[in-house]
Steps between C-alpha positions, in 0.01 A plus 500: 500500500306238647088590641457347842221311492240419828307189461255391742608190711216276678603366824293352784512763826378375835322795688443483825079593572520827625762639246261324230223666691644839473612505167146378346381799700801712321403319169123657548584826605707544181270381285824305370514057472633321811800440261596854453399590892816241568698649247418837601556446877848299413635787310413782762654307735824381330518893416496594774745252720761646240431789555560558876737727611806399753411613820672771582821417808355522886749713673516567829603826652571574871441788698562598878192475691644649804443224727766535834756253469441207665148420435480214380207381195533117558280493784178677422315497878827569627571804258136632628613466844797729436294714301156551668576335863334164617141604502510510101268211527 
C-alpha cells in the first residue's frame, strides 16, 4: 500500500491589493504567517464550492384568482380603469 505524500510546491501568486490587504489582516487576526492565511482561506473556500448543494427545482403552481373573464393583465392603466374607474389616478 502506497502513503500519499503532500509536499509543499512554491509558485509565484499575483494578488490583487485589496485581497492582499485582507488576507494580511486575516494573517494577523489568526496569529497564523501570511503563508498559512492563503492556505487557510484557499482551503475554506475550495471546501466549500464542493460542497454546495443543487438548488432545489423552481416550480410554478397556478391558482384561480377569480378575476371575471375578460380582463385583461397586459395593459396595466387599462386593467385599473376596468377595475377602479378612470379617476384611479
Amino acid at each position: 500500500m502506497r502513503s500519499c505524500q503532500y509536499h509543499d510546491v512554491r509558485t509565484t501568486l499575483t494578488l490583487e491589493d485589496d485581497l492582499a490587504a485582507r488576507l494580511r489582516v486575516e494573517a494577523a487576526r489568526s496569529g497564523v504567517s501570511f503563508k498559512q492565511a492563503v492556505n487557510q482561506v484557499l482551503r475554506t473556500g475550495l471546501a466549500a464550492r464542493s460542497q454546495k448543494k443543487p438548488a432545489k427545482k423552481f416550480k410554478v403552481r397556478a391558482f384561480d384568482t377569480g378575476i371575471r373573464p375578460g380582463i385583461s393583465f397586459d395593459c396595466a392603466s387599462r386593467l385599473l380603469d376596468e377595475i377602479e374607474g378612470p379617476m384611479h389616478r
